[in-house]
VOGU-754389 format. One record per residue: residue in one letter; x, y, z of N, C-alpha, C in turn; residue number from 0. Coordinates in steps of 0.02 Angstrom, whole numbers, plus 32768, in hexadecimal, padded with zeros to 4 digits. Example, Ala and Ser with C-alpha at 12.3 -4.5 7.8 and 13.67 -1.06 7.14 Angstrom:
# residues 2
+---------+------+------+------+------+------+------+------+------+------+-----+
! residuo !  n.x !  n.y !  n.z ! ca.x ! ca.y ! ca.z !  c.x !  c.y !  c.z ! num !
+---------+------+------+------+------+------+------+------+------+------+-----+
!       A ! 8294 ! 7EE4 ! 8186 ! 8267 ! 7F1F ! 8186 ! 8294 ! 7F5B ! 8186 !   0 !
!       S ! 8282 ! 7F90 ! 8162 ! 82AC ! 7FCB ! 8165 ! 8285 ! 8002 ! 818A !   1 !
+---------+------+------+------+------+------+------+------+------+------+-----+
***
This chain:
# residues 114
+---------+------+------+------+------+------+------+------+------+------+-----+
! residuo !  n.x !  n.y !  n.z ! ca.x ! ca.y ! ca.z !  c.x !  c.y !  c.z ! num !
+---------+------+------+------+------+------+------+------+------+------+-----+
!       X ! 96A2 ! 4262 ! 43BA ! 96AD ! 42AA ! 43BE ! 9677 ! 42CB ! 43E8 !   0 !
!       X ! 9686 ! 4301 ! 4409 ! 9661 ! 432C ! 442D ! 9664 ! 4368 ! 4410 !   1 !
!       X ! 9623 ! 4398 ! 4425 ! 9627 ! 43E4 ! 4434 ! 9631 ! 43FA ! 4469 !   2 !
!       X ! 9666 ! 442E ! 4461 ! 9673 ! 4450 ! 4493 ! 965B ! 44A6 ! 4482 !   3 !
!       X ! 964C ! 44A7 ! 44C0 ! 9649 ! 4513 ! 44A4 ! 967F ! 4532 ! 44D6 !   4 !
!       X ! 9699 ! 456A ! 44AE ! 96D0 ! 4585 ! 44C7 ! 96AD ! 45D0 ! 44D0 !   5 !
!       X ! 96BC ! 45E0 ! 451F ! 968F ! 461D ! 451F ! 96DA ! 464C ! 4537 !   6 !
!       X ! 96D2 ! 468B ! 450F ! 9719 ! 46CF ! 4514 ! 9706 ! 46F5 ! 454A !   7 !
!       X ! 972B ! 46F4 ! 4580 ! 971E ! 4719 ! 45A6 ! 975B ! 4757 ! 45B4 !   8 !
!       X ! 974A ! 4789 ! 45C2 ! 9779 ! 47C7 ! 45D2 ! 976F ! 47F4 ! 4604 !   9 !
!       X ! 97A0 ! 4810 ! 4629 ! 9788 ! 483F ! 4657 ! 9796 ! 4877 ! 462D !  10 !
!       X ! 973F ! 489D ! 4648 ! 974E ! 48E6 ! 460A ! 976C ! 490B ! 4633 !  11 !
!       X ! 9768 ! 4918 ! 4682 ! 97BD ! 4948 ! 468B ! 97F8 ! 495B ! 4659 !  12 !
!       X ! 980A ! 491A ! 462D ! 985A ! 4916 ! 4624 ! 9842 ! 4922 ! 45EE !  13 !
!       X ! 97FD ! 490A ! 45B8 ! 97EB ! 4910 ! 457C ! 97FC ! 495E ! 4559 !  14 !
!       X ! 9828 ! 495A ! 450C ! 9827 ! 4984 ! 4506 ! 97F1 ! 49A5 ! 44D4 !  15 !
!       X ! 97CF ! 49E7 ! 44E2 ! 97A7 ! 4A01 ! 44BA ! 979D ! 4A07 ! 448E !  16 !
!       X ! 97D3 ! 4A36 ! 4478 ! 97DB ! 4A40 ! 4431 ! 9826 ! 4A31 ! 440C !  17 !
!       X ! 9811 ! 4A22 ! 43C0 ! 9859 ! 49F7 ! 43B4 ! 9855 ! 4A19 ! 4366 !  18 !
!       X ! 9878 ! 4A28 ! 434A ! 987E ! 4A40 ! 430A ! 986C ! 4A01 ! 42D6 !  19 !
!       X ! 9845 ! 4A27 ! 428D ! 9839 ! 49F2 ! 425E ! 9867 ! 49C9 ! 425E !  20 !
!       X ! 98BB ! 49CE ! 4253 ! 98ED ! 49A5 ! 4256 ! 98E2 ! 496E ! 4299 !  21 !
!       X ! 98EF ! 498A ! 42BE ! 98F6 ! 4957 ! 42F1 ! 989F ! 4919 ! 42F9 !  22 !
!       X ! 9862 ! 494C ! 42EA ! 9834 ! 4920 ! 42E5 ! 9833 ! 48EA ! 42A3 !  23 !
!       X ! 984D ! 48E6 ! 427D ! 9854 ! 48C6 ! 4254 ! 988E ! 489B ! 4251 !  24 !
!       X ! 98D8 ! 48A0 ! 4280 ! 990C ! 4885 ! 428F ! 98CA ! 4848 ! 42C2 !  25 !
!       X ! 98BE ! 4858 ! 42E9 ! 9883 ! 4835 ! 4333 ! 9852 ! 4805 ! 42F7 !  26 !
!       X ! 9829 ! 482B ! 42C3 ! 97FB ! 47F7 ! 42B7 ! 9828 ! 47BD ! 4274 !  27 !
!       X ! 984F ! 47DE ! 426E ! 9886 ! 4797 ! 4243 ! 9897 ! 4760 ! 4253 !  28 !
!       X ! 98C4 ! 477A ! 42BE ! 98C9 ! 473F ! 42E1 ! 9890 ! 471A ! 42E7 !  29 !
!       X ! 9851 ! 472D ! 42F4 ! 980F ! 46F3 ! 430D ! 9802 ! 46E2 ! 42B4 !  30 !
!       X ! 9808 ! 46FD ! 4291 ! 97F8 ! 46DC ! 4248 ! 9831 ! 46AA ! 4255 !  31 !
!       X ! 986A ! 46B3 ! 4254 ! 98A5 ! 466B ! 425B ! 988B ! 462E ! 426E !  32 !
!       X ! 9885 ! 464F ! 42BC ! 9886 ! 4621 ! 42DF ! 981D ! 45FC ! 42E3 !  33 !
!       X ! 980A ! 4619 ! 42CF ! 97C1 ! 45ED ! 42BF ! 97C9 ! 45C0 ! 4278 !  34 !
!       X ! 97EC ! 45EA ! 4253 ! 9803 ! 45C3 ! 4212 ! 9822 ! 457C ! 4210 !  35 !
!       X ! 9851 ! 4575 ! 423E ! 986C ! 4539 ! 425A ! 9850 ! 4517 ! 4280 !  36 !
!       X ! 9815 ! 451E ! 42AE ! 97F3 ! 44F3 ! 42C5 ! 97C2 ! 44D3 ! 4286 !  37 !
!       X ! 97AC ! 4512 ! 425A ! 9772 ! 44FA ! 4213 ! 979D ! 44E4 ! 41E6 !  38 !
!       X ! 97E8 ! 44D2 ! 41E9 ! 9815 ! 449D ! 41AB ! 9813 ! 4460 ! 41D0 !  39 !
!       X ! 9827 ! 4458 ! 421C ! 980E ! 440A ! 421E ! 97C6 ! 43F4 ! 4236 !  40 !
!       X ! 9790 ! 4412 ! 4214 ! 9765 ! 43F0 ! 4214 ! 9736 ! 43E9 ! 4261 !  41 !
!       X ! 9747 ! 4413 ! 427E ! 9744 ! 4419 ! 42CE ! 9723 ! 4459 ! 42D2 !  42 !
!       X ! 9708 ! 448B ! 42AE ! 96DB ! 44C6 ! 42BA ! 967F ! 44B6 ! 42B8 !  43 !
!       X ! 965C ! 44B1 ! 42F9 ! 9618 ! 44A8 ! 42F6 ! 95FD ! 44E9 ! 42BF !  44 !
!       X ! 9617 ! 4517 ! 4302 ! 95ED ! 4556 ! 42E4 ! 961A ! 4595 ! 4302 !  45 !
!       X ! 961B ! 45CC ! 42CD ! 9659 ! 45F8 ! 42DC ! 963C ! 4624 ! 4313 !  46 !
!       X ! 960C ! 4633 ! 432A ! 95DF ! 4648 ! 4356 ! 95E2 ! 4694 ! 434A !  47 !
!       X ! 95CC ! 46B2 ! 4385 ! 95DB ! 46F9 ! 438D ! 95EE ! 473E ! 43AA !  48 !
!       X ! 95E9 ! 4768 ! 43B9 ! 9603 ! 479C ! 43E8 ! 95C2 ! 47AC ! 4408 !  49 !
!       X ! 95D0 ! 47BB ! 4442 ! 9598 ! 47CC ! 4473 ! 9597 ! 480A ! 447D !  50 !
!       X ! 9569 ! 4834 ! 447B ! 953F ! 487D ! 4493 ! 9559 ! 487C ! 44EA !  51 !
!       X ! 958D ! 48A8 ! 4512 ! 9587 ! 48AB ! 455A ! 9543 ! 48BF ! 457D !  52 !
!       X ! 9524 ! 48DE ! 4563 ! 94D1 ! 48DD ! 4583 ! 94BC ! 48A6 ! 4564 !  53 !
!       X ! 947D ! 4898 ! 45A5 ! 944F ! 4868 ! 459E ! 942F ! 4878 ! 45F1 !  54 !
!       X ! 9401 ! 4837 ! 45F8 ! 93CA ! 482D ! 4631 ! 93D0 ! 47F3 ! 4643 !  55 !
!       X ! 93D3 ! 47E8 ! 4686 ! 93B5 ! 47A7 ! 46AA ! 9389 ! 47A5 ! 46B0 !  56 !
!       X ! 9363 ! 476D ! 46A3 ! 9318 ! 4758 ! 46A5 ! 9320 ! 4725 ! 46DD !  57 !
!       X ! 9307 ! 4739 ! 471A ! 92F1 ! 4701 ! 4751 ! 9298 ! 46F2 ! 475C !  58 !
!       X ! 92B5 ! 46D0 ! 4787 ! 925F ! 46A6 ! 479E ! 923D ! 46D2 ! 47C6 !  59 !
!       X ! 91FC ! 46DE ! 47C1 ! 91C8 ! 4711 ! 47C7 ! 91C4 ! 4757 ! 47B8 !  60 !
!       X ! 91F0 ! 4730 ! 4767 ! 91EA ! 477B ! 4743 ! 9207 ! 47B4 ! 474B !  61 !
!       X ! 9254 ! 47BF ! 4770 ! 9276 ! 47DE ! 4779 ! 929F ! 47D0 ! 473E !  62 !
!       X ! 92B6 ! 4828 ! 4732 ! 92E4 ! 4827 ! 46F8 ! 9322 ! 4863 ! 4709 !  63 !
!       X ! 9351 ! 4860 ! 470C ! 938F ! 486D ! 472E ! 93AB ! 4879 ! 46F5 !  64 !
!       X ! 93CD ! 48C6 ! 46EF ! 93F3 ! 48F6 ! 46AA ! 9446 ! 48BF ! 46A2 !  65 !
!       X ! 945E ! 48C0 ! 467D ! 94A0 ! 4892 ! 4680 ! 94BC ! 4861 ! 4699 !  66 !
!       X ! 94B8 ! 4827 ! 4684 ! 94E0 ! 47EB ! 468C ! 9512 ! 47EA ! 46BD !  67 !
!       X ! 952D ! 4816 ! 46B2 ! 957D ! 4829 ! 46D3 ! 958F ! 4847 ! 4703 !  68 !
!       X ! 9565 ! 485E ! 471A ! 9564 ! 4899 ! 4770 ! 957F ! 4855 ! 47BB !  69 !
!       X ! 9587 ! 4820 ! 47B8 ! 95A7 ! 4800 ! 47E1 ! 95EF ! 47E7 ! 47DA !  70 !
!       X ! 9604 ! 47F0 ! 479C ! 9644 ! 47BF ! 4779 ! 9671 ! 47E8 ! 476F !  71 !
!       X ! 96BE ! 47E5 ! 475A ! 96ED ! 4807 ! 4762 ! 96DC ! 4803 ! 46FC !  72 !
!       X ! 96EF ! 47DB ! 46E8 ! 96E6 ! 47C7 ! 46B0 ! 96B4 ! 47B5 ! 4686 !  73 !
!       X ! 96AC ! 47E7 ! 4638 ! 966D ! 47DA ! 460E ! 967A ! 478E ! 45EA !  74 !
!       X ! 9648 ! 4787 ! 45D7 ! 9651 ! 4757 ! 4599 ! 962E ! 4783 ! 4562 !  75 !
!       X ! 967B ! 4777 ! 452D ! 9668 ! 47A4 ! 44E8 ! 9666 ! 4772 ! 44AD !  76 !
!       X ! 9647 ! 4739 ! 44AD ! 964D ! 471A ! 446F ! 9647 ! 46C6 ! 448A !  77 !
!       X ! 9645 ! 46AD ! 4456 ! 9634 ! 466A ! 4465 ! 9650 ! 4632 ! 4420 !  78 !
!       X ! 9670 ! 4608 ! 441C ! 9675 ! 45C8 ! 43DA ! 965B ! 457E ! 43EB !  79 !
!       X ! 9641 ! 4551 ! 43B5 ! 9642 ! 4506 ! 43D4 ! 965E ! 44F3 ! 439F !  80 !
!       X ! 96AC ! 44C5 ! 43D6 ! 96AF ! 44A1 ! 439E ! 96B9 ! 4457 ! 43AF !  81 !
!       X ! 96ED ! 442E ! 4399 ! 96C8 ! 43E1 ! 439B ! 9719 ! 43CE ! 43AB !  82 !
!       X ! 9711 ! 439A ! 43D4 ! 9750 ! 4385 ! 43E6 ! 9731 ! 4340 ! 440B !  83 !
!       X ! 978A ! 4303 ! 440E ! 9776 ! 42D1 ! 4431 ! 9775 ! 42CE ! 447E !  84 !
!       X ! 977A ! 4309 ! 44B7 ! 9787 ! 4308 ! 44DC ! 978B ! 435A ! 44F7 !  85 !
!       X ! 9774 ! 435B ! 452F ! 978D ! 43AD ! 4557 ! 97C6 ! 43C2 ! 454A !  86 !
!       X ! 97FD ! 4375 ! 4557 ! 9837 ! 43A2 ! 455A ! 9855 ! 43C3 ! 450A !  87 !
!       X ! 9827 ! 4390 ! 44F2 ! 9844 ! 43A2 ! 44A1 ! 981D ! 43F9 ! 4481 !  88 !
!       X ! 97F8 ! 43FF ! 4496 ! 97CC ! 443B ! 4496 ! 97F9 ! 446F ! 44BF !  89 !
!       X ! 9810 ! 4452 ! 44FA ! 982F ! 4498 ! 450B ! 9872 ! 4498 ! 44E7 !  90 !
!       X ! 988E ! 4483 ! 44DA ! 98C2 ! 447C ! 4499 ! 98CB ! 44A6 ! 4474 !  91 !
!       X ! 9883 ! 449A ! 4451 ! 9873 ! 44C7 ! 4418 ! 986E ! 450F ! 443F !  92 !
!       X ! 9850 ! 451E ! 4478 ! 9821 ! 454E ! 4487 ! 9874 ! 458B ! 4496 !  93 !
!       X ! 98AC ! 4555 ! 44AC ! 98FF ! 456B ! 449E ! 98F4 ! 45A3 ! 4470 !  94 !
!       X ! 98E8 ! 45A0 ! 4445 ! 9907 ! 45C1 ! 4418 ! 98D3 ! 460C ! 43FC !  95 !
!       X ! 98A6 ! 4617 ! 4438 ! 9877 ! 464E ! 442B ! 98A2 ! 469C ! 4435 !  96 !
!       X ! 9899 ! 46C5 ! 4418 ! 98AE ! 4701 ! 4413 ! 989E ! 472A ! 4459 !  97 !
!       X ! 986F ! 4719 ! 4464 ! 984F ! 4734 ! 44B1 ! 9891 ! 473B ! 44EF !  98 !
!       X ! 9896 ! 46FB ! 44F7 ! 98CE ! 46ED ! 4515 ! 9911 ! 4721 ! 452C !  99 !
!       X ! 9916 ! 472E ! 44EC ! 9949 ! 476B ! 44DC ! 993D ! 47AD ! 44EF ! 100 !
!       X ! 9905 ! 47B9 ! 4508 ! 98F0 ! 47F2 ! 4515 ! 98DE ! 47F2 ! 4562 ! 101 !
!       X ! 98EE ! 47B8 ! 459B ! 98D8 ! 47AD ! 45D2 ! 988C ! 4788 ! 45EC ! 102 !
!       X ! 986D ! 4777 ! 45AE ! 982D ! 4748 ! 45A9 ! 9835 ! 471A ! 45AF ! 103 !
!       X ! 97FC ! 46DB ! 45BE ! 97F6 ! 46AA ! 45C6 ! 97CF ! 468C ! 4590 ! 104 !
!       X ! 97D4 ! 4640 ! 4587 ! 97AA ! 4615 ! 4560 ! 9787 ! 45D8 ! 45A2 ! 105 !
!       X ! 973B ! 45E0 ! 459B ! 9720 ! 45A8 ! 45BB ! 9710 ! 4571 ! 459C ! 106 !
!       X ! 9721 ! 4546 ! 45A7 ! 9707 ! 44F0 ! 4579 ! 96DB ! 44DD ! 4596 ! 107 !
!       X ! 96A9 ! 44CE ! 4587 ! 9669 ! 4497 ! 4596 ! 965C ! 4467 ! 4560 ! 108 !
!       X ! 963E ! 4442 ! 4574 ! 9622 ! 43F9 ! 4541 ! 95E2 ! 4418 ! 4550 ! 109 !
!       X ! 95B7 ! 4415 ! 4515 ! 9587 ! 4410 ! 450F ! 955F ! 43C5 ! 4516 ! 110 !
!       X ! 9535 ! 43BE ! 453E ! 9511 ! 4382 ! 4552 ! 94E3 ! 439F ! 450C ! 111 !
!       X ! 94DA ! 4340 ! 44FB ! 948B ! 4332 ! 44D6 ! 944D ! 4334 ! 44FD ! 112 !
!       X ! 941E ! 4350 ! 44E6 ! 93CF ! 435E ! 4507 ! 93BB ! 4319 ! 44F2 ! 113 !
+---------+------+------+------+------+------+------+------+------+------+-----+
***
């Protein structure tokens, strides 16, 4: 078995703002589902978390640059690892993210051992 991390990506153009208690709670049911079913077979590293859209780049000689995101069409809002025998089996799983549904993406990586 491997780790993989699945990183959520969205363009906030299309993102919608604001969503009524109903509907935010219809949204965090689907990712409860569907993380739930990755954590019944035994295949959830770590449920990870939602990302803050501010932040800083930190480059070399100490330059530090306001937002991550000022080059990319698309944020990354969140992140999971979970464990699978294979990429393709990870993106499988990564099928069935709620994101998706909303015009987002899921990125798969394997995490290499240090």
């Amino acid at each position: 078995m491997n780790d993989f991390l699945l990183i959520f990506r969205r363009d906030p153009a299309t993102a919608q703002t604001e969503q009524s208690p109903a509907q935010l709670q219809a949204w965090m049911k689907e990712w409860m589902d569907w993380i739930g079913g990755i954590a019944a077979q035994n295949k959830l590293v770590s449920q990870g978390n939602r990302l803050d859209q501010d932040g800083n780049v930190v480059k070399a000689g100490g330059i530090v640059t306001n937002g991550p995101y000022v080059e990319v069409k698309e944020v990354i809002g969140g992140y999971t690892i979970i464990r699978a025998e294979s990429k393709e089996e990870a993106s499988e799983m990564a099928m069935g993210c709620p994101i998706l549904k909303v015009g987002g993406s899921v990125e798969v990586r394997a995490i290499m051992a240090m």
